[in-house]
C-alpha positions in Angstrom: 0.0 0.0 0.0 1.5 3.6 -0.7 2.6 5.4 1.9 1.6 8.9 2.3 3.5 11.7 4.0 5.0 15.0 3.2 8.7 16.6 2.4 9.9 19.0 5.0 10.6 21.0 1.8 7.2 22.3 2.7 8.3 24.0 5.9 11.0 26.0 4.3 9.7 29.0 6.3 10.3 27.0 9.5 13.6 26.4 8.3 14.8 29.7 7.3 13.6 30.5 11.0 16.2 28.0 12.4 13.7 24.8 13.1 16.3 21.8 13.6 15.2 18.5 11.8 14.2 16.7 14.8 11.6 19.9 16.2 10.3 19.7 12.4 10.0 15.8 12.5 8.3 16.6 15.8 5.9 19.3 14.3 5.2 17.0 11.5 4.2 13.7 13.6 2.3 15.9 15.7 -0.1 17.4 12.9 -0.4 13.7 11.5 1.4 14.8 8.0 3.3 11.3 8.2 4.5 8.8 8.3 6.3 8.9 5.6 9.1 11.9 5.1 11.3 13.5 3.2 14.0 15.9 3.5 16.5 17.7 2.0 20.3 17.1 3.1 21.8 20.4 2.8 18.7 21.9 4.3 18.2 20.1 7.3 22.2 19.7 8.3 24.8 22.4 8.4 28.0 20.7 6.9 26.0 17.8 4.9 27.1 15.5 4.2 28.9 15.5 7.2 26.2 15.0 9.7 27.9 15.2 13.7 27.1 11.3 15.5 24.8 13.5 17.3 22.6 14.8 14.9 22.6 11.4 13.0 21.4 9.4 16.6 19.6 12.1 17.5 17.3 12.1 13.8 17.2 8.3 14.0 16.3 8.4 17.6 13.3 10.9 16.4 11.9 8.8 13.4 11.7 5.7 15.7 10.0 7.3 18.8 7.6 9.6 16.5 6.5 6.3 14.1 7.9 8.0 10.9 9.0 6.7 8.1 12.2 8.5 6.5 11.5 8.0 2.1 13.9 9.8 0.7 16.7 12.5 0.9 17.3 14.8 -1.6 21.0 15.8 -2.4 22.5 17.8 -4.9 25.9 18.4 -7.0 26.5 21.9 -8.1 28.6 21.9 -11.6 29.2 25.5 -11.2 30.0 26.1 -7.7 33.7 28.0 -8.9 32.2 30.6 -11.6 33.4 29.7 -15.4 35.3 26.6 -14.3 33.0 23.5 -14.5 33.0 20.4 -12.1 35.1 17.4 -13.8 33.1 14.0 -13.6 35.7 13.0 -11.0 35.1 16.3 -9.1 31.1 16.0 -9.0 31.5 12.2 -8.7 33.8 13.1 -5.4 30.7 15.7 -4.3 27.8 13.4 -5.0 29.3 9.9 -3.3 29.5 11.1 0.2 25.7 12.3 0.1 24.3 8.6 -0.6 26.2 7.2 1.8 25.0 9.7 4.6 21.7 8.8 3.5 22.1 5.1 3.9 24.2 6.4 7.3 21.1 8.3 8.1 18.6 5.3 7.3 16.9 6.8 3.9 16.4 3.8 1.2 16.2 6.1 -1.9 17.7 9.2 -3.3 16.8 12.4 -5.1 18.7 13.9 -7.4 18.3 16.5 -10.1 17.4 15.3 -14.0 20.2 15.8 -16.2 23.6 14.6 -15.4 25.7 13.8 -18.5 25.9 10.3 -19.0 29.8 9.4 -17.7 28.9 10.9 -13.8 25.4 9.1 -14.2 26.9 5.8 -14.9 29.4 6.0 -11.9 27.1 7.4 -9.5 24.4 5.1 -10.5 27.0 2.1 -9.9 27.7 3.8 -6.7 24.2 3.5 -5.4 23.7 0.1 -6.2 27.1 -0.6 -4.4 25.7 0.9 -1.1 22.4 0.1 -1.5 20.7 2.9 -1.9 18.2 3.4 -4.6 19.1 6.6 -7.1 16.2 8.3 -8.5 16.1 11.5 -10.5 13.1 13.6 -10.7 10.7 14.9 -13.7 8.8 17.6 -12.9 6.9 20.2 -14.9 7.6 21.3 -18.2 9.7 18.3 -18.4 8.5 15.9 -21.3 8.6 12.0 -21.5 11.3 11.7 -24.6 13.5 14.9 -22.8 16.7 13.3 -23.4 17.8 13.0 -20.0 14.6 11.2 -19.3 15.6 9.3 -21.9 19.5 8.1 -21.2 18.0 7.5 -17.7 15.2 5.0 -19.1 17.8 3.5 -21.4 20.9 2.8 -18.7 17.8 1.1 -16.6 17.0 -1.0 -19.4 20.1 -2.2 -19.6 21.5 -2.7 -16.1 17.9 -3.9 -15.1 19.1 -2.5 -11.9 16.3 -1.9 -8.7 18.5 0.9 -7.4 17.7 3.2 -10.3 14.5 5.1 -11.2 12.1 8.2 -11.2 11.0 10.8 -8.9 7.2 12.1 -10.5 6.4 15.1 -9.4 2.5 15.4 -10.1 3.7 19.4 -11.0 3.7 17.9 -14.7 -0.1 17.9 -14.9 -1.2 21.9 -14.1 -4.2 22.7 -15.4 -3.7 26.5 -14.8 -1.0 28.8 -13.4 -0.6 28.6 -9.1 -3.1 32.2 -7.8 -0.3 32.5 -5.6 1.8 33.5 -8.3 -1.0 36.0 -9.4 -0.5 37.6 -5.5 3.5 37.4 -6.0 3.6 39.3 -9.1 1.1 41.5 -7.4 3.0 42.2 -4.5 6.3 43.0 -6.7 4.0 45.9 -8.3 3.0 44.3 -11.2 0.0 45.6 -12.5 -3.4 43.5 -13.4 -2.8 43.5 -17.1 0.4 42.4 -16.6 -0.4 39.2 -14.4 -2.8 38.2 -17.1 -0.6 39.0 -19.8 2.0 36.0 -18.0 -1.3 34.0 -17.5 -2.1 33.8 -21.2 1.3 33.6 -22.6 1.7 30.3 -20.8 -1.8 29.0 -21.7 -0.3 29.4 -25.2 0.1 26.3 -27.5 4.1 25.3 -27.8 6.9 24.8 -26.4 7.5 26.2 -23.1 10.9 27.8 -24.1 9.2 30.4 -26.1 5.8 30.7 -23.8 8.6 31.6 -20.9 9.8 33.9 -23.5 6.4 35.5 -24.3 6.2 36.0 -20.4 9.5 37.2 -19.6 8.2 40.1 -22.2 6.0 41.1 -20.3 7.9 42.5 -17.2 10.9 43.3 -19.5 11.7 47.1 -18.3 9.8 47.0 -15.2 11.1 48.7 -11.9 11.8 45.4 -10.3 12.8 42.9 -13.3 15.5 41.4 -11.6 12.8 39.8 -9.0 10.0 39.3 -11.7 12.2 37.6 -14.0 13.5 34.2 -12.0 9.9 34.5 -10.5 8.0 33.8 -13.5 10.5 31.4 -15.5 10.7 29.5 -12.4 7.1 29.1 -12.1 6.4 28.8 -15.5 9.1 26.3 -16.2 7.5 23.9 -12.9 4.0 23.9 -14.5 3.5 21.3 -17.0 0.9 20.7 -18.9 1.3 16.6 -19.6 -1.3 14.1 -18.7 -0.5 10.9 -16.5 -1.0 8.8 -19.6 1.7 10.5 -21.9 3.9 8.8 -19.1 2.5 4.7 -18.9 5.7 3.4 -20.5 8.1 5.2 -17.7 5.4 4.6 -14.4 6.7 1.5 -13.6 10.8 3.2 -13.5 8.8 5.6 -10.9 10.6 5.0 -7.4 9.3 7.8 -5.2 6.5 10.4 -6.2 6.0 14.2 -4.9 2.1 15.6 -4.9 3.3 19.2 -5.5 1.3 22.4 -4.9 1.3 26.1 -4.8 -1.9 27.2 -3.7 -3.5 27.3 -0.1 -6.6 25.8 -1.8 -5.7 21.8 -1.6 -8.9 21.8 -3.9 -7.1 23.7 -6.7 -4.9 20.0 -7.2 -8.0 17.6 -6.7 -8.4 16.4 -10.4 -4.6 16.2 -10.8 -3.3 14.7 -8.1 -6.1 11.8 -8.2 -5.4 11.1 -11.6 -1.8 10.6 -11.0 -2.8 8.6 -8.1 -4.8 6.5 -10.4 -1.8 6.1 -13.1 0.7 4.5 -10.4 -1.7 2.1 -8.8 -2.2 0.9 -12.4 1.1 -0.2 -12.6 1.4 -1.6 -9.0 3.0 1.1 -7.5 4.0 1.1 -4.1 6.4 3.6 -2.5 5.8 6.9 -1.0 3.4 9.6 -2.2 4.3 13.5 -0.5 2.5 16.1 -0.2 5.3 19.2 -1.1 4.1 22.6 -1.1 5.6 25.4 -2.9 3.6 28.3 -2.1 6.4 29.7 0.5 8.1 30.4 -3.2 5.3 32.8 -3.7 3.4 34.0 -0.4 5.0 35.5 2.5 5.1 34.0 5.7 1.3 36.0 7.0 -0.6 34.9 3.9 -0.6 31.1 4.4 0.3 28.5 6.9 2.7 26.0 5.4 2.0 22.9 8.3 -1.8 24.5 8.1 -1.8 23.2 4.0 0.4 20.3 4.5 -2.1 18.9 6.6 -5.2 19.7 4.2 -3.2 18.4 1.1 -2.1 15.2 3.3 -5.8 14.8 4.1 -7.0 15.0 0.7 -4.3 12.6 -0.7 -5.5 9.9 2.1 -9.1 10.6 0.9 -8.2 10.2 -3.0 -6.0 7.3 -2.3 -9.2 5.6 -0.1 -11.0 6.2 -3.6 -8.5 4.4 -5.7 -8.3 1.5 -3.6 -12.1 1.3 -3.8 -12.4 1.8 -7.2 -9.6 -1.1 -7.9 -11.2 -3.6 -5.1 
């Protein structure tokens, strides 16, 4: 049975306040967003991946007494982190190694990384999990399409290794029927003015590729007082707003290791028909892991206009009450 839960991700406000992992873990046991979890290894410890013997006994010591369920940890490999001087694959390899084993260290079973590491570093760190045990998965979210190329030299080396440890992170975010209102309120609130926001509504309900729909957007607030905010602000949420149906990806579902239910709004409703068509796509193929709620709408709405445990909670509710309907409609 899939598990349901949510990423700490969600509580990035808590975070950027100083929360520690174990008074989040705490927070989210207590509002009954689990049990399963997800977090982010650079976010939740200073130094990751070196994670002091009390902060690793002290998070495994949570997860047990609390009943939760640790899914996944996300880590990351910046190929840029010198300016104009690339990462070598030995470099990033060197970068990305000591982050799965302090998620096996730390008691996580799977992996997210980011889509789109050249081929060489995918192939060694790919090896690498399998070595440790750890299962590598790379997430699709968004604008990103089922034959993207990264997609596909991911489907391909899993194909041919027919390795377990190797898969997909969905992120429901591909299937967005409209543009988040919270970006409507953040444009807003960056003095854009009502034309505008529906100006960057209707250039991405264009037909097209999203490259030039960003571009038809990004028009829009060219010259504006504050650009250098709008611009990141709309390609960002543009570019995580896909407009793919669960069905455009049956041949990759069952590569699918992990699975985030993302969101912007405060209005859980807004994600109803989405989310519990996705939910319908993986139980058709047997799937089994972990399903999180991960809310985005601390990208958009400051910390007084919504409550991000407050929607983590609503959204966790509605998944439980979608996934009920599954399971009864495939009894």
């Amino acid at each position: 049975m899939t598990q349901l839960g949510m990423t700490l991700f969600s509580l990035t406000p808590q975070w950027r306040e100083g929360a520690d992992a174990v008074g989040l873990l705490e927070q989210v046991a207590a509002a009954g967003c689990g049990p399963a979890v997800e977090l982010i290894g650079h976010q939740a410890w200073r130094g990751f991946p070196t994670v002091a013997t009390e902060d690793e006994r002290a998070f495994r010591g949570a997860v047990e007494r609390l009943d939760l369920v640790p899914v996944a940890l996300g880590v990351y490999t910046d190929l840029f982190r010198h300016p104009g001087r690339p990462r070598t694959v030995e470099q990033a390899f060197d970068d990305v190694a000591p982050q799965l084993a302090a998620a096996a260290r730390l008691g996580f079973p799977t992996v997210r990384a980011t889509l789109g590491m050249e081929p060489q570093l995918l192939h060694r760190i790919a090896a690498e999990a399998e070595r440790i045990g750890v299962v590598l998965t790379f997430e699709v979210q968004g604008a990103t399409s089922p034959d993207a190329p990264a997609v596909v030299e991911l489907a391909d080396l899993q194909q041919r290794t027919g390795s377990p440890f190797l898969g997909l992170t969905i992120d429901f975010s591909l299937t967005t029927p409209a543009l988040p209102a919270a970006l409507g309120t953040a444009l807003r609130r960056l003095g854009l003015p009502a034309p505008g926001v529906r100006a960057v509504h209707e250039a991405w309900d264009q037909d097209g590729p999203i490259g030039p729909r960003i571009g038809a957007a990004l028009a829009v607030v060219a010259g504006h007082p504050r650009e250098a905010e709008l611009v990141p602000l709309v390609a960002g949420v543009l570019g995580r707003c896909g407009r793919t149906a669960p069905g455009e990806w049956s041949e990759l579902l069952p590569l699918v290791r992990h699975a985030h239910a993302k969101l912007w709004d405060t209005d859980v409703e807004a994600v109803r028909g989405p989310h519990g068509e996705w939910l319908r796509a993986l139980s058709a193929v047997g799937y089994q892991g972990a399903v999180l709620s991960e809310w985005g709408g601390h990208e958009l709405l400051e910390r007084d206009e919504a409550d991000a445990m407050a929607v983590s909670v609503a959204h966790v509710a509605l998944l439980a009450e979608l996934a009920g309907d599954r399971t009864a409609a495939t009894a």
